[in-house]
Every structure is written in structure tokens, then in C-alpha cells.
N, C-alpha and C positions, 0 to 999 in steps of 0.2 A: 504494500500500500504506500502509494506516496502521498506528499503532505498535502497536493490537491484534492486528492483521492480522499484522503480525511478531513478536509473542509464541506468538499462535497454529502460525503454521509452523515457529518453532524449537522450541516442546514437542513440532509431529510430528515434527521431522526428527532430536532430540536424545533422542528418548525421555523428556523433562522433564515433571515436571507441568507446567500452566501457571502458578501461584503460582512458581514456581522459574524455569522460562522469562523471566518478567514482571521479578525480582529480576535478572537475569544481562541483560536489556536494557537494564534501569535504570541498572544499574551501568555499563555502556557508556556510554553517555549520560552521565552522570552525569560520571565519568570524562574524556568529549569535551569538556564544559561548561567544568568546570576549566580544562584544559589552556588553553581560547580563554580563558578569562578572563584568566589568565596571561601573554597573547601569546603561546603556545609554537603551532606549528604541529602539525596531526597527519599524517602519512602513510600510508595503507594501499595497500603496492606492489598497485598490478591492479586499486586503485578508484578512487582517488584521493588529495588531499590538501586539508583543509583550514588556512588561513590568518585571520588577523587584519590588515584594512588600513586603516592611516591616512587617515580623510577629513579638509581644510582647513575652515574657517568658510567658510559664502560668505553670499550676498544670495539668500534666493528670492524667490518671488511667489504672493501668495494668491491660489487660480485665480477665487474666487470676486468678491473686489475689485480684485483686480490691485497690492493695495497690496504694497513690498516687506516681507519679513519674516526676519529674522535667522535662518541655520541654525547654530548649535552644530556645532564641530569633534566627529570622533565614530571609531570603532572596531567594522569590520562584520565578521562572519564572512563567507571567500571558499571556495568549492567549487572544484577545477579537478581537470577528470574524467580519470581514467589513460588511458593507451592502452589496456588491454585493454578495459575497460569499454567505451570510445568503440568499441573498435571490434564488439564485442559487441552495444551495443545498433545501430549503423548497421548489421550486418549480419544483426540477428534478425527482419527483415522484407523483403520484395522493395519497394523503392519503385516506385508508382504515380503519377506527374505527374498531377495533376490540372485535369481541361480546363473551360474556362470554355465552355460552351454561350449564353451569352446576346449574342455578336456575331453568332447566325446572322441573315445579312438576307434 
């Protein structure tokens, strides 16, 4: 789903124009953006919780030279998905194992 795609379903589901719908996701967002900036964590019990977490400097390696090259210490946003959600989405389809056909001899 992308962010039009969810402007669009909350103007049907909220009776919203879409101009209004568009303002009222923004402001979420908007809103979410801060918070992480901040370092505050956000919660939404039954979807999840977003984090801010500390990464250290290290040594990478350019894939292309292989030479090494300095990472900058840095501050990522972290997702960790609620249990309802988790269990919502593993349970809103039957899983199919899927067979490898190409060792028939």
C-alpha cells in the first residue's frame, strides 16, 4: 500500500474528503517523524512499536574495490511488529511449502 493508496481508503472508510484524509495522514506522519527524531519511541498497542537505535562507527568495504571505507556512527529507525498484527498477518493466508521440481531424475 502506498501513502496515496492510504489517503484514498481513509477518505472511504472516514467519510473524509480526500484533501482532508491527505492533511490527517500527514499529520501522523508528520507527528511519527518528530517523535524519532527526538529519540522518543512510539507505541501502537496491536501494531506495533517503533524505536531509534544506536549504531557504532565501524570499517566497511567498497564492494566494488574492496578498499576499506569508514562508516559514521549513526541512529536508524527500528519497526518490531505487535503480536496481534504478527499474528494476523501469519494467519490471513493458509501456507503452501513450496516444492522444488527441478531434482526430478
Amino acid at each position: 500500500m502506498t501513502k496515496s493508496e492510504l489517503i484514498d481508503a481513509m477518505a472511504v472508510r472516514s467519510s473524509l474528503t480526500k484533501a482532508r484524509a491527505e492533511l490527517v495522514v500527514n499529520c501522523v506522519f508528520d507527528a511519527m517523524t518528530e517523535a524519532l527524531q527526538r529519540g522518543e519511541g512510539i507505541e501502537i498497542r496491536g501494531f506495533g512499536s517503533f524505536t531509534v537505535r544506536p549504531y557504532k562507527a565501524y570499517s566497511g568495504r567498497n564492494p566494488r574495490t574492496g578498499a576499506p571505507v569508514p562508516v559514521p556512527p549513526k541512529r536508524l529507525p527500528f519497526f518490531k511488529v505487535g503480536k496481534e498484527l504478527k499474528e494476523l498477518v501469519n494467519h490471513s493466508r493458509e501456507i503452501t511449502p513450496v516444492l522444488d521440481d527441478s531434482d526430478d531424475d
